[in-house]
PDB file of N, CA, C, O and CB in Angstrom:
ATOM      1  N   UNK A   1      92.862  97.609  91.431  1.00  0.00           N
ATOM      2  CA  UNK A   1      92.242  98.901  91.237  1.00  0.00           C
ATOM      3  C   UNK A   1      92.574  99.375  89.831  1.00  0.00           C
ATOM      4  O   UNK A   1      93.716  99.449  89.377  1.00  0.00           O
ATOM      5  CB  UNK A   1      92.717  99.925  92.309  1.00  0.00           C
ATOM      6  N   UNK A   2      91.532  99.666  89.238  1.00  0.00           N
ATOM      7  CA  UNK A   2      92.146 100.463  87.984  1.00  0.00           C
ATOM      8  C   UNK A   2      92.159 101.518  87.940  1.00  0.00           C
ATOM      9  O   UNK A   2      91.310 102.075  88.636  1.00  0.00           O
ATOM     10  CB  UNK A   2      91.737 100.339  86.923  1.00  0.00           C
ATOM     11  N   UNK A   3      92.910 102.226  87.285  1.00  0.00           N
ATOM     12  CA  UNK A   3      93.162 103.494  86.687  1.00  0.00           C
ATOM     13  C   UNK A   3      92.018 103.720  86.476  1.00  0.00           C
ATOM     14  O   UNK A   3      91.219 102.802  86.291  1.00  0.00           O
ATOM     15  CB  UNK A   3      94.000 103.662  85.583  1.00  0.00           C
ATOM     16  N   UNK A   4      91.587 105.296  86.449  1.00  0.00           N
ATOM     17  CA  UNK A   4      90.618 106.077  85.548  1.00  0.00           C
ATOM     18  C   UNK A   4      91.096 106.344  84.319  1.00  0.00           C
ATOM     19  O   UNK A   4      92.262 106.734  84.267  1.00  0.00           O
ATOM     20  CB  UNK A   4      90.228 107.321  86.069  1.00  0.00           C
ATOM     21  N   UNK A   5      90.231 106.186  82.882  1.00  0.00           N
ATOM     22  CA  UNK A   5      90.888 106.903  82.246  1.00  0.00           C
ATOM     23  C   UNK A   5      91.225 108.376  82.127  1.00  0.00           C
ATOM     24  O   UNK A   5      92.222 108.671  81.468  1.00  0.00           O
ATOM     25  CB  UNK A   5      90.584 106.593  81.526  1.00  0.00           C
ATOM     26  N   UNK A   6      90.583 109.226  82.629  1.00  0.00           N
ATOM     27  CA  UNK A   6      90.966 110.357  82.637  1.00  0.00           C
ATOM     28  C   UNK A   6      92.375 111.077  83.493  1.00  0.00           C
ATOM     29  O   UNK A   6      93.086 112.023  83.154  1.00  0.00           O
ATOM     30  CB  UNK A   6      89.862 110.794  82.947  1.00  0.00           C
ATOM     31  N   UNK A   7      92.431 110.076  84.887  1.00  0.00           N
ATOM     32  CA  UNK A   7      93.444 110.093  85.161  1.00  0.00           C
ATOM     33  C   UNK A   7      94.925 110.019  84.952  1.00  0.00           C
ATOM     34  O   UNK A   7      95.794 110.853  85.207  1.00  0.00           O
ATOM     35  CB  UNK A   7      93.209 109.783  85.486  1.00  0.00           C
ATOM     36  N   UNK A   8      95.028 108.502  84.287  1.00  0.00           N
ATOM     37  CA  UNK A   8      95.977 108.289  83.491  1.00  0.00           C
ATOM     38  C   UNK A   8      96.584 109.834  82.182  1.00  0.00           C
ATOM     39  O   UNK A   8      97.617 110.501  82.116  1.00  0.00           O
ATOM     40  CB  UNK A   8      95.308 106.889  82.817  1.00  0.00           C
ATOM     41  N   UNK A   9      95.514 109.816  81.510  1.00  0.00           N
ATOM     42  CA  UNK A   9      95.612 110.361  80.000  1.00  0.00           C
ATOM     43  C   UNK A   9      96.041 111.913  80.483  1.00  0.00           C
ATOM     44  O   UNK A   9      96.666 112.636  79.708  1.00  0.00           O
ATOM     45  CB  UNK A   9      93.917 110.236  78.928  1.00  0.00           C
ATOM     46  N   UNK A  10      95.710 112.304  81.641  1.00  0.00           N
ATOM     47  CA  UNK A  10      96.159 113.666  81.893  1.00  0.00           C
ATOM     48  C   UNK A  10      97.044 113.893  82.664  1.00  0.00           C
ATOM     49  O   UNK A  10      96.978 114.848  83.438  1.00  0.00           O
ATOM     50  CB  UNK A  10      95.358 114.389  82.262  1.00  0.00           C
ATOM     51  N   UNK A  11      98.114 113.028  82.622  1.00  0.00           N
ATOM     52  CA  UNK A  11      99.529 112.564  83.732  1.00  0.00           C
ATOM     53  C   UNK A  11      99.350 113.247  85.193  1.00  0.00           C
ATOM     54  O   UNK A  11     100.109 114.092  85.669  1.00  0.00           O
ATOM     55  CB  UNK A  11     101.265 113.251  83.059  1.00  0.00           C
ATOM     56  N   UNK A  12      98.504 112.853  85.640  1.00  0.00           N
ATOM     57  CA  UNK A  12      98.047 113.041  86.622  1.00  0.00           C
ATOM     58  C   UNK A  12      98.865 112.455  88.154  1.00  0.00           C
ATOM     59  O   UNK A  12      99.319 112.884  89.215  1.00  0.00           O
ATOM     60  CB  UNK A  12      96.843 112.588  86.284  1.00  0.00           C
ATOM     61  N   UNK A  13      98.631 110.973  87.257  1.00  0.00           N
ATOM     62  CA  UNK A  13      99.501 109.952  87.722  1.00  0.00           C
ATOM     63  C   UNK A  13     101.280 110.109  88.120  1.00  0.00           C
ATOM     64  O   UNK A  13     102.007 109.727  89.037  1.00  0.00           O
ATOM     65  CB  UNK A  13      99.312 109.008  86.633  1.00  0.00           C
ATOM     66  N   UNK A  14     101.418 110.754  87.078  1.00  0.00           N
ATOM     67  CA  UNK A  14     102.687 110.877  86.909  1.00  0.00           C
ATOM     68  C   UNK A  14     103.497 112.041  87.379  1.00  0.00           C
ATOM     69  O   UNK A  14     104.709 112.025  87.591  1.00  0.00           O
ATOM     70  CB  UNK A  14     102.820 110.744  85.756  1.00  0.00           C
ATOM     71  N   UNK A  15     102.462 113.331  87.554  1.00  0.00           N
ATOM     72  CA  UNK A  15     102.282 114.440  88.490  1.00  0.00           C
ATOM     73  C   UNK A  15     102.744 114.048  90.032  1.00  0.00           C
ATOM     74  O   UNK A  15     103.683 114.523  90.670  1.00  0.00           O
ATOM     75  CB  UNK A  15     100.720 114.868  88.445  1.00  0.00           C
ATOM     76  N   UNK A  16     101.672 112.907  90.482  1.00  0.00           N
ATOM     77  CA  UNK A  16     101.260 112.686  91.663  1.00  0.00           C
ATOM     78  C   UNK A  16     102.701 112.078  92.040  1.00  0.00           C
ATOM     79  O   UNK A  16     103.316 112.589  92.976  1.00  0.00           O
ATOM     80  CB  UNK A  16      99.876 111.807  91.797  1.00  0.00           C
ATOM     81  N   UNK A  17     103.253 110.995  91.329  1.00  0.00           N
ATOM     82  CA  UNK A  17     104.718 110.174  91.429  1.00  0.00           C
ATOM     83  C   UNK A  17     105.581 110.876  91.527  1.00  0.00           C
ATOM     84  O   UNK A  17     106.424 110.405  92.290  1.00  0.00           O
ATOM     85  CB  UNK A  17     105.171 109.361  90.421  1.00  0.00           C
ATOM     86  N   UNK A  18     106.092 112.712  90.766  1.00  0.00           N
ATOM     87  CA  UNK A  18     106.915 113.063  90.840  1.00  0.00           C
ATOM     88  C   UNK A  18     106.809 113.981  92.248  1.00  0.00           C
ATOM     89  O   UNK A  18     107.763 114.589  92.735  1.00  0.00           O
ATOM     90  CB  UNK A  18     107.191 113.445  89.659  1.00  0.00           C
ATOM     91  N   UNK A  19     105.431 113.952  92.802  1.00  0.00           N
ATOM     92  CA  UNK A  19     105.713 115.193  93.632  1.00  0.00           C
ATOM     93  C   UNK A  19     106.102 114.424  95.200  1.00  0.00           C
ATOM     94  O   UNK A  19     106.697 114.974  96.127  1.00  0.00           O
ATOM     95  CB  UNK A  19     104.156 116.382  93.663  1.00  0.00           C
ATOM     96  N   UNK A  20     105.459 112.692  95.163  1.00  0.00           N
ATOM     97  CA  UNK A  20     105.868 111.725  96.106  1.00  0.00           C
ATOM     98  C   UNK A  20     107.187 111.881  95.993  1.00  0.00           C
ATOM     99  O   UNK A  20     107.626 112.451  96.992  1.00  0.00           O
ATOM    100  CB  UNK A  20     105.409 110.339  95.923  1.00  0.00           C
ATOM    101  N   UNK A  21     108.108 111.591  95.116  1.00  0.00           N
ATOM    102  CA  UNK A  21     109.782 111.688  94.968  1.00  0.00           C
ATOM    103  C   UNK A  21     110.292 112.637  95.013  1.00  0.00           C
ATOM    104  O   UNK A  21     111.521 112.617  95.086  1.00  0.00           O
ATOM    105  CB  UNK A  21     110.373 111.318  93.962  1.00  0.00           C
ATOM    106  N   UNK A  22     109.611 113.861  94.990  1.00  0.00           N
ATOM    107  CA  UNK A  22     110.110 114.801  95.896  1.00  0.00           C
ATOM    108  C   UNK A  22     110.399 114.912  96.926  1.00  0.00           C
ATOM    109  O   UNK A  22     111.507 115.367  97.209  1.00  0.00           O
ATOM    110  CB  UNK A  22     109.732 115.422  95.980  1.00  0.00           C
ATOM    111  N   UNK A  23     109.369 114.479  98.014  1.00  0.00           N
ATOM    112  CA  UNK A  23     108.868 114.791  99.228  1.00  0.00           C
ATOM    113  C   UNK A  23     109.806 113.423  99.726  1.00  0.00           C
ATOM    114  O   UNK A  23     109.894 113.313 100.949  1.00  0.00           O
ATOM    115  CB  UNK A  23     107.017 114.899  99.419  1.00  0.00           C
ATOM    116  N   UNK A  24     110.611 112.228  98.793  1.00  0.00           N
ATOM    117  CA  UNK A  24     111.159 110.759  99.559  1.00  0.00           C
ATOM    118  C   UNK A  24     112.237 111.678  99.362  1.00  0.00           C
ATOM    119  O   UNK A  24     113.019 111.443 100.283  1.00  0.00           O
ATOM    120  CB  UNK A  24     111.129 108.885  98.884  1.00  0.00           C
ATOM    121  N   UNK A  25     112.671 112.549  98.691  1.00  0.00           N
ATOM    122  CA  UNK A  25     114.055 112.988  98.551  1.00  0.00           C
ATOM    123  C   UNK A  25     114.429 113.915 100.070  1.00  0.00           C
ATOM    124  O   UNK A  25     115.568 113.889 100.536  1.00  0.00           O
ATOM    125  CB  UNK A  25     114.176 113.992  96.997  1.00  0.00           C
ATOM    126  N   UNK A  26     113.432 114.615 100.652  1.00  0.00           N
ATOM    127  CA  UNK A  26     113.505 114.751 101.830  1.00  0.00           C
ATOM    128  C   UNK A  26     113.885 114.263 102.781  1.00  0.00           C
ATOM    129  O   UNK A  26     114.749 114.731 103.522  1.00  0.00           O
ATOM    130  CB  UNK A  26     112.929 114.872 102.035  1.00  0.00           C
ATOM    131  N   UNK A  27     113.237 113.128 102.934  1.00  0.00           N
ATOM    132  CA  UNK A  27     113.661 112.123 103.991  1.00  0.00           C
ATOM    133  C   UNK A  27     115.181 111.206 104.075  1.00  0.00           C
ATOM    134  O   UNK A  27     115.333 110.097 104.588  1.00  0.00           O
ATOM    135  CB  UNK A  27     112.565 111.133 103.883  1.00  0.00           C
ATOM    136  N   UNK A  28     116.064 111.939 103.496  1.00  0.00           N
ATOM    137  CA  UNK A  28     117.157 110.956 103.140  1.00  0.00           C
ATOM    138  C   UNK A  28     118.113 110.891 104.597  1.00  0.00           C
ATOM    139  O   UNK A  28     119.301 110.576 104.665  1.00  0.00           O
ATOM    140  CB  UNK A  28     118.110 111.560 101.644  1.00  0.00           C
ATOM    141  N   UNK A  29     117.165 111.307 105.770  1.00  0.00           N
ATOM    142  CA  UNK A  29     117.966 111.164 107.086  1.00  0.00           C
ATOM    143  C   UNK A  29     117.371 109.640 107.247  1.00  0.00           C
ATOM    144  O   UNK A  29     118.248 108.921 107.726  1.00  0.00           O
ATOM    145  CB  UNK A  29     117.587 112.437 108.507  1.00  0.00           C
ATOM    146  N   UNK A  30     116.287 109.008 107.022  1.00  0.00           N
ATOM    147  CA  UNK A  30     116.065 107.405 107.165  1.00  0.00           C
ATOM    148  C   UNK A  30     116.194 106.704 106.182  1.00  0.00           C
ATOM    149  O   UNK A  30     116.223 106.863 104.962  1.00  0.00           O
ATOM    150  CB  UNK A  30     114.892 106.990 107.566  1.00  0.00           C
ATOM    151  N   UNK A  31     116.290 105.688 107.069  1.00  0.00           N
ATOM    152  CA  UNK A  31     117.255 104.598 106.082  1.00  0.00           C
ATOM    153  C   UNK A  31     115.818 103.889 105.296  1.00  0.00           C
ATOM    154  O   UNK A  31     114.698 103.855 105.807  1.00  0.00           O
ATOM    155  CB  UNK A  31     118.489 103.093 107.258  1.00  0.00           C
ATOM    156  N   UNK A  32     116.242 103.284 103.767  1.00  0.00           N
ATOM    157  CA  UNK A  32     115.545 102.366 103.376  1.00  0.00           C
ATOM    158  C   UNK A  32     114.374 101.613 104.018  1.00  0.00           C
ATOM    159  O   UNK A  32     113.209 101.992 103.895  1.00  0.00           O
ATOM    160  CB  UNK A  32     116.298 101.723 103.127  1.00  0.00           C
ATOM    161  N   UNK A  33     114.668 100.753 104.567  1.00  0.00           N
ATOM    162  CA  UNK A  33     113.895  99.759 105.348  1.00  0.00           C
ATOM    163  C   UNK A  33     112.558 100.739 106.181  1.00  0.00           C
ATOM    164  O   UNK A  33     111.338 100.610 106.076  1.00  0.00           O
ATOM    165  CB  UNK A  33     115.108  98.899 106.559  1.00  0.00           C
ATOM    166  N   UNK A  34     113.577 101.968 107.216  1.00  0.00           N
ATOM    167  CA  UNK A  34     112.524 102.419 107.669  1.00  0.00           C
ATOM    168  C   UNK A  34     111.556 103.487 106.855  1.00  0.00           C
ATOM    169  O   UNK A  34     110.557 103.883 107.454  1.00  0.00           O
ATOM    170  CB  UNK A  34     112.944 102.852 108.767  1.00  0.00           C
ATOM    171  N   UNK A  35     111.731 103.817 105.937  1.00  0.00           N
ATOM    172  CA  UNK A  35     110.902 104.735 104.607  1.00  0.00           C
ATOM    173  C   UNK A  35     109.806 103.142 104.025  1.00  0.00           C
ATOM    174  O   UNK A  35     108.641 103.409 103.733  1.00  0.00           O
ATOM    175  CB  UNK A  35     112.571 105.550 102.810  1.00  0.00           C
ATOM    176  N   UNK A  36     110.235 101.698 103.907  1.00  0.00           N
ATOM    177  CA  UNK A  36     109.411 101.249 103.633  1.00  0.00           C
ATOM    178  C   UNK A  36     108.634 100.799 104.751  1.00  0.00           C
ATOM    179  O   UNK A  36     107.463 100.583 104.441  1.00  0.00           O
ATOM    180  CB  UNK A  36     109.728 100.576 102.861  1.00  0.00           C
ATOM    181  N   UNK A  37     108.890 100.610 105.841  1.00  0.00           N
ATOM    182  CA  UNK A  37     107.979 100.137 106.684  1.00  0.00           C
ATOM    183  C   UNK A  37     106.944 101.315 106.797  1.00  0.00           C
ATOM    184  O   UNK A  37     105.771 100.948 106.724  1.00  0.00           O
ATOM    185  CB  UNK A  37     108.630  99.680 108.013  1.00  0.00           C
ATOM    186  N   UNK A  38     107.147 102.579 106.951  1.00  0.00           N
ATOM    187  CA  UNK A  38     106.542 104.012 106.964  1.00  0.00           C
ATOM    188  C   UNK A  38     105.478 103.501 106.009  1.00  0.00           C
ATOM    189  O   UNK A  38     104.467 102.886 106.347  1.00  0.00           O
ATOM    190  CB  UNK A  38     107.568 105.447 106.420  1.00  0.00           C
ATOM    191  N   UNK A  39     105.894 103.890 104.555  1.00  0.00           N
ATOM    192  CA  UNK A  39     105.183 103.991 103.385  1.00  0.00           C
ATOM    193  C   UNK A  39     104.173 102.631 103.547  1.00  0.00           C
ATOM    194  O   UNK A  39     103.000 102.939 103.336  1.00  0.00           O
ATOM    195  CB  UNK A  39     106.243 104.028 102.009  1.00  0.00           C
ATOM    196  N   UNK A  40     104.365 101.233 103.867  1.00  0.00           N
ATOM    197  CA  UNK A  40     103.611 100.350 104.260  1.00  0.00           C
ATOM    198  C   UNK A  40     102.354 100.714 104.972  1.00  0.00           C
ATOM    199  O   UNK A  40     101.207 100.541 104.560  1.00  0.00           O
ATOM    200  CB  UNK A  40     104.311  99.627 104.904  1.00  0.00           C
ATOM    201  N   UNK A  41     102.832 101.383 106.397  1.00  0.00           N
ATOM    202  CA  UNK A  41     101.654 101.621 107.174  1.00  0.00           C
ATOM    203  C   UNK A  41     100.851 102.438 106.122  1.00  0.00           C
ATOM    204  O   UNK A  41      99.825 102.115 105.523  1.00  0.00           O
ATOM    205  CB  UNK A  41     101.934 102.400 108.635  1.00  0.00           C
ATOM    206  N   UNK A  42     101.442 103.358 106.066  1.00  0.00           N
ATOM    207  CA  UNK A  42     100.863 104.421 105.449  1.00  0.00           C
ATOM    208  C   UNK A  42      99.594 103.886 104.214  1.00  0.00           C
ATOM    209  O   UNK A  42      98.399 104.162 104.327  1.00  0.00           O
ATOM    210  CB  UNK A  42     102.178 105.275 104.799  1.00  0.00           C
ATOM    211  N   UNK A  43     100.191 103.086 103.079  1.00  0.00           N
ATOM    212  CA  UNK A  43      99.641 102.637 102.180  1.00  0.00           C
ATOM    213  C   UNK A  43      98.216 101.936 102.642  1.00  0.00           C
ATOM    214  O   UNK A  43      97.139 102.322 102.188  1.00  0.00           O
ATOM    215  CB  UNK A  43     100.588 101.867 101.567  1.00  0.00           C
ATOM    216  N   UNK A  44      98.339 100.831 103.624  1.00  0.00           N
ATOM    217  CA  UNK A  44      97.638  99.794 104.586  1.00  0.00           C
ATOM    218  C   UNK A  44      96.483 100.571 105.280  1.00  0.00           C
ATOM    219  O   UNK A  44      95.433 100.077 105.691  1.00  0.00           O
ATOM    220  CB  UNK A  44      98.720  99.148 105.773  1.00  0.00           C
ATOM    221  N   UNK A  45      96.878 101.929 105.339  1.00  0.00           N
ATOM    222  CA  UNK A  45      95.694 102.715 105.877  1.00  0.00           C
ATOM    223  C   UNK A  45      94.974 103.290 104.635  1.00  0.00           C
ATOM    224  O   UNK A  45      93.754 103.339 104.794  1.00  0.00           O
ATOM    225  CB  UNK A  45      96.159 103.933 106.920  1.00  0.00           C
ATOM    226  N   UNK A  46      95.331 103.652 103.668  1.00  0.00           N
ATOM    227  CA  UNK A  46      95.051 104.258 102.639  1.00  0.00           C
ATOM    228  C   UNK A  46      94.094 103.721 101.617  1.00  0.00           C
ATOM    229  O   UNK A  46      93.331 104.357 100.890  1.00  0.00           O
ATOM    230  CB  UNK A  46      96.092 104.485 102.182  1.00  0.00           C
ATOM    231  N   UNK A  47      94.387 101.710 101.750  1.00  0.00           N
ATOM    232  CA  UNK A  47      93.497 100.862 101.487  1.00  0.00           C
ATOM    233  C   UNK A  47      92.584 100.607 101.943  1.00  0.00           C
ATOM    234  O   UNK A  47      91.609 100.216 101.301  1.00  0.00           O
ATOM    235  CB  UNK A  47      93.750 100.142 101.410  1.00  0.00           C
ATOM    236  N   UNK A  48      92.617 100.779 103.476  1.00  0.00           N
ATOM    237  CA  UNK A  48      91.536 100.319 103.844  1.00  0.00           C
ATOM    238  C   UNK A  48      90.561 101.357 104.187  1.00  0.00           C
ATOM    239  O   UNK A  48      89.413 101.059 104.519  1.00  0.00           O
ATOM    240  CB  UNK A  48      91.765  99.489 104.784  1.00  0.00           C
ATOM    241  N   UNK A  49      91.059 102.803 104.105  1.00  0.00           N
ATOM    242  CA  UNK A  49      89.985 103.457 103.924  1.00  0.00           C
ATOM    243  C   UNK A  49      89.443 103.781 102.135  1.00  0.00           C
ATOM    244  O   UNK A  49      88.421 104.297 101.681  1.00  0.00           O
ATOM    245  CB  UNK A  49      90.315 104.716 104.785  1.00  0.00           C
ATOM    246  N   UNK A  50      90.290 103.379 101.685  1.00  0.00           N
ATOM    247  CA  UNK A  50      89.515 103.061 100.056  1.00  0.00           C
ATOM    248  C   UNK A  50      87.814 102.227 100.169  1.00  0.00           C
ATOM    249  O   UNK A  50      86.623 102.489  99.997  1.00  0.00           O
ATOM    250  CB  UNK A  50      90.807 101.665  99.009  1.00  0.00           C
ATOM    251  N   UNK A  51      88.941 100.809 100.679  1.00  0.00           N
ATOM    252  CA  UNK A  51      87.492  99.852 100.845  1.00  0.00           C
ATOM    253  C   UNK A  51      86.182 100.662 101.861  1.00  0.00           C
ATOM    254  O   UNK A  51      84.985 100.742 101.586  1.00  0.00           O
ATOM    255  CB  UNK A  51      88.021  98.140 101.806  1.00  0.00           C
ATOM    256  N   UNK A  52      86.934 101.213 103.128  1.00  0.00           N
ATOM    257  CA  UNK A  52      85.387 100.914 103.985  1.00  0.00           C
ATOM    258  C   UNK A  52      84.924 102.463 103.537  1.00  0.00           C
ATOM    259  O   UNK A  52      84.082 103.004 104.253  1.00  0.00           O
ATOM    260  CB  UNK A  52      85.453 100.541 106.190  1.00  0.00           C
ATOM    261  N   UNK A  53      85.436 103.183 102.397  1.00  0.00           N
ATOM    262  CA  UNK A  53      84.455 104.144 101.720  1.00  0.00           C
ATOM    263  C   UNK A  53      84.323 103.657 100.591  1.00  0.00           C
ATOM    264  O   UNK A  53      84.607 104.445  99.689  1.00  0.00           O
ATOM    265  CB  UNK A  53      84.794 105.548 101.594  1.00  0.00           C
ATOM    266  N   UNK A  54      83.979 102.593 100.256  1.00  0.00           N
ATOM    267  CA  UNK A  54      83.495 102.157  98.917  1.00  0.00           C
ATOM    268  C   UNK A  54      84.373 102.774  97.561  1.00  0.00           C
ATOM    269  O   UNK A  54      83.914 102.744  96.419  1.00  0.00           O
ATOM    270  CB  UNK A  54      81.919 102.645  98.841  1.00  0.00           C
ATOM    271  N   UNK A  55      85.681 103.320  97.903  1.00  0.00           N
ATOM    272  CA  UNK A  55      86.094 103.733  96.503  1.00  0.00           C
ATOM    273  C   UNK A  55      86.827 102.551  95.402  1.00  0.00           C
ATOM    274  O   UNK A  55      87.198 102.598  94.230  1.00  0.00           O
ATOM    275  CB  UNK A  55      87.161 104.939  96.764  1.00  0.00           C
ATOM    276  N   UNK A  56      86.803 101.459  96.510  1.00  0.00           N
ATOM    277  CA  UNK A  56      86.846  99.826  95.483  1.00  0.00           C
ATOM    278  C   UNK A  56      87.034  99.191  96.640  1.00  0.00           C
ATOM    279  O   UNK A  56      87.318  99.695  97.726  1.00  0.00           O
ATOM    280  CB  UNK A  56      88.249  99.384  94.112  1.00  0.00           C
ATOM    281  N   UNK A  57      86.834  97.851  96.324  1.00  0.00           N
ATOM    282  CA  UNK A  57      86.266  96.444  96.337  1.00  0.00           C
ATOM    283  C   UNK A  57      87.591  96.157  97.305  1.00  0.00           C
ATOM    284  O   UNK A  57      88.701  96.646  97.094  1.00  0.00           O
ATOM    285  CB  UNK A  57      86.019  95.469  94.640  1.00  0.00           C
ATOM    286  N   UNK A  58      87.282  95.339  98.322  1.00  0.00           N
ATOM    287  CA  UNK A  58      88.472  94.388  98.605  1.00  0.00           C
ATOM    288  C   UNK A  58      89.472  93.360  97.370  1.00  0.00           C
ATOM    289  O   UNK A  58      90.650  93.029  97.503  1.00  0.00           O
ATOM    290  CB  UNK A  58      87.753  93.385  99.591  1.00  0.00           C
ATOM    291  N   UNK A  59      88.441  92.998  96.082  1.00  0.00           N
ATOM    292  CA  UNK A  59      88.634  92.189  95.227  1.00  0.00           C
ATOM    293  C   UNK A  59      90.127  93.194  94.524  1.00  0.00           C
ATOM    294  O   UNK A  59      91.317  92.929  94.348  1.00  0.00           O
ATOM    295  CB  UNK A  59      87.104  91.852  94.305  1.00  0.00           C
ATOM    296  N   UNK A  60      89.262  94.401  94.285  1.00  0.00           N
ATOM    297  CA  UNK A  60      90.439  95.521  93.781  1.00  0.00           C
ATOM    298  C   UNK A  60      92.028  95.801  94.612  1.00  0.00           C
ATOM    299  O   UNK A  60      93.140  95.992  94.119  1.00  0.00           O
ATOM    300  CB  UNK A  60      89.623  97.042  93.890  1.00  0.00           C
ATOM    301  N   UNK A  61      91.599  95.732  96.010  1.00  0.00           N
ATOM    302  CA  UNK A  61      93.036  95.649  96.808  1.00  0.00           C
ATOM    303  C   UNK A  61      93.930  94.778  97.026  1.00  0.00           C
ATOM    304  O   UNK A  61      95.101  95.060  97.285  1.00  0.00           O
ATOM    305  CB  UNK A  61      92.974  95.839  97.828  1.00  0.00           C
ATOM    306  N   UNK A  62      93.325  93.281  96.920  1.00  0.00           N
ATOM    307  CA  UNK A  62      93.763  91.939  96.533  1.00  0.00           C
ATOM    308  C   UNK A  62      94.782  92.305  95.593  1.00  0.00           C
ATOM    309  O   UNK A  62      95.968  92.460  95.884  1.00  0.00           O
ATOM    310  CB  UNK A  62      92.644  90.968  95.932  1.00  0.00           C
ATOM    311  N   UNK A  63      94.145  92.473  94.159  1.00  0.00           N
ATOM    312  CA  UNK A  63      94.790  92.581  92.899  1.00  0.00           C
ATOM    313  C   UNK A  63      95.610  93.661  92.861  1.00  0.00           C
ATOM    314  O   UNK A  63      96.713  93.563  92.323  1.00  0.00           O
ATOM    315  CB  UNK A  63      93.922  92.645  91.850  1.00  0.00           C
ATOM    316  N   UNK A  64      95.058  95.181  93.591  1.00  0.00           N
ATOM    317  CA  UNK A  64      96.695  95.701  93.501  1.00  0.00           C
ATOM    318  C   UNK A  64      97.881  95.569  94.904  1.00  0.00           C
ATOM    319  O   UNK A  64      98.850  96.315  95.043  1.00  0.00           O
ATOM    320  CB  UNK A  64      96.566  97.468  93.176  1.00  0.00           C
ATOM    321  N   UNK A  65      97.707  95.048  95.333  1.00  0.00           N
ATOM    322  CA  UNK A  65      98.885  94.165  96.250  1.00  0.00           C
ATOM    323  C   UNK A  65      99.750  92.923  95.509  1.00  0.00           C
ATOM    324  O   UNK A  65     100.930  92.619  95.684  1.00  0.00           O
ATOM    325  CB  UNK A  65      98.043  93.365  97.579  1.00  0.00           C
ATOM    326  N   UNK A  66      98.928  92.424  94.782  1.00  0.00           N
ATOM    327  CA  UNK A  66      99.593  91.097  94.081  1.00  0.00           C
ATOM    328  C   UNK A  66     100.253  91.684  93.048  1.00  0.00           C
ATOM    329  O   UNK A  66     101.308  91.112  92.771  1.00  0.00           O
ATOM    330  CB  UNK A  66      98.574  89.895  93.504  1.00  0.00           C
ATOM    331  N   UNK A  67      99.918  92.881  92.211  1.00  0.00           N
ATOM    332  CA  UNK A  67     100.529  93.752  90.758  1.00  0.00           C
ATOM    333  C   UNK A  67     101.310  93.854  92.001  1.00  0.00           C
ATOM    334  O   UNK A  67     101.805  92.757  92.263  1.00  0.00           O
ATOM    335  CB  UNK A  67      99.736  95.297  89.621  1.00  0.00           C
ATOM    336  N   UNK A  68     101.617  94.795  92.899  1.00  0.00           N
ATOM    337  CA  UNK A  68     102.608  95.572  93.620  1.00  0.00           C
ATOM    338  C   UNK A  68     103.854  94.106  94.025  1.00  0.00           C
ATOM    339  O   UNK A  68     105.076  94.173  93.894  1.00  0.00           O
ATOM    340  CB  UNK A  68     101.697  96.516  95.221  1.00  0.00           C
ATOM    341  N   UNK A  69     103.264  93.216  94.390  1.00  0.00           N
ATOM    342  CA  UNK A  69     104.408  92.225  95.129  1.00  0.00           C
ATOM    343  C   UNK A  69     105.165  91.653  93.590  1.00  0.00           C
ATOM    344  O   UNK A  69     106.317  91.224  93.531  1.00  0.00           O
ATOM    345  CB  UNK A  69     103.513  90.620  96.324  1.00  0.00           C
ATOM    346  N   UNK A  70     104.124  91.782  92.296  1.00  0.00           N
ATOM    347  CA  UNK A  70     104.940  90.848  91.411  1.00  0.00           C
ATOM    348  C   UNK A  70     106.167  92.267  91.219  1.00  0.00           C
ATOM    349  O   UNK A  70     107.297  92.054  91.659  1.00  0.00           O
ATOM    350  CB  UNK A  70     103.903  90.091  89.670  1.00  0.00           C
ATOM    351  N   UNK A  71     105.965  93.231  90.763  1.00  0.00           N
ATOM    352  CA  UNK A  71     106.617  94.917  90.276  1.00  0.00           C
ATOM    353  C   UNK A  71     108.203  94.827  91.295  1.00  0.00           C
ATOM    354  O   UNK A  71     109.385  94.874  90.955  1.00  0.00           O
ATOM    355  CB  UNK A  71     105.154  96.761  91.041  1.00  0.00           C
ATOM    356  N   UNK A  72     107.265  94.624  93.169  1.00  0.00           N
ATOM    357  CA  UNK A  72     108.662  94.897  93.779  1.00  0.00           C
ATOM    358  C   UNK A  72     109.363  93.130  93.681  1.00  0.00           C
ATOM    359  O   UNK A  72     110.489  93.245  94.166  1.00  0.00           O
ATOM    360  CB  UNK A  72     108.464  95.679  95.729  1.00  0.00           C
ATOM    361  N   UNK A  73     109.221  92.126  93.405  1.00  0.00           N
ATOM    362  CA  UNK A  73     110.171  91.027  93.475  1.00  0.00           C
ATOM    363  C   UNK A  73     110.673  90.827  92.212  1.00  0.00           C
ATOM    364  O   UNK A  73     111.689  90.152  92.048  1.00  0.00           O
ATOM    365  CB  UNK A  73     109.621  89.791  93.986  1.00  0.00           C
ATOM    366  N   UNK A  74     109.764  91.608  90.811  1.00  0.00           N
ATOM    367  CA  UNK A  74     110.441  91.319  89.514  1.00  0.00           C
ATOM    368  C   UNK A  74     109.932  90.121  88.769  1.00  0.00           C
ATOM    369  O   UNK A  74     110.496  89.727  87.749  1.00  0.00           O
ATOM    370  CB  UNK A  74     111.882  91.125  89.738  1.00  0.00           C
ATOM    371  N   UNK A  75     108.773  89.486  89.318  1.00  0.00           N
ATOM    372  CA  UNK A  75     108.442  88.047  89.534  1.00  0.00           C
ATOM    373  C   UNK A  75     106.970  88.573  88.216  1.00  0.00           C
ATOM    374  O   UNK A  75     106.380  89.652  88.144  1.00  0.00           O
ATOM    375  CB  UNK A  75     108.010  87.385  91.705  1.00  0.00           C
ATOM    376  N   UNK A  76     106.781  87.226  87.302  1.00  0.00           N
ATOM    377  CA  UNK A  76     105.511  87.597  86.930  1.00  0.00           C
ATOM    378  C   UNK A  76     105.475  87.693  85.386  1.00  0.00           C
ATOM    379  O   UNK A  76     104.434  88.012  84.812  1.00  0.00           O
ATOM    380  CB  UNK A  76     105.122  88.891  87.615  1.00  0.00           C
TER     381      UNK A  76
END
């Protein structure tokens, strides 16, 4: 998936990241593992209603799953 540029350029992005790490700073009654299995589902739904409303491509979710797996193993 790419970025918009307008998105990016108006830290939008970066808006959106700090107000998520807010809201993980909350949750510090669950542990790791279960905040990622959460955030998983969560994400997994989030994709796939991307795709089956056309806001990108399966091709696009492919590619940001594979950016995401190289980012979380360090790999790449």
């Amino acid at each position: 998936m790419s970025r918009e540029p307008d998105e990016s350029s108006d830290g939008t992005i970066e808006q959106c990241v700090d107000e998520i790490d807010d809201f993980i700073e909350k949750l510090d009654q669950y542990s790791p593992s279960v905040l990622a299995l959460a955030l998983r589902a969560h994400l997994g739904s989030l994709l796939r209603a991307m795709v089956d409303g056309h806001a990108c491509s399966r091709e696009h979710v492919r590619q940001f799953v594979l950016e995401l797996e190289h980012e979380a193993l360090g790999v790449g």
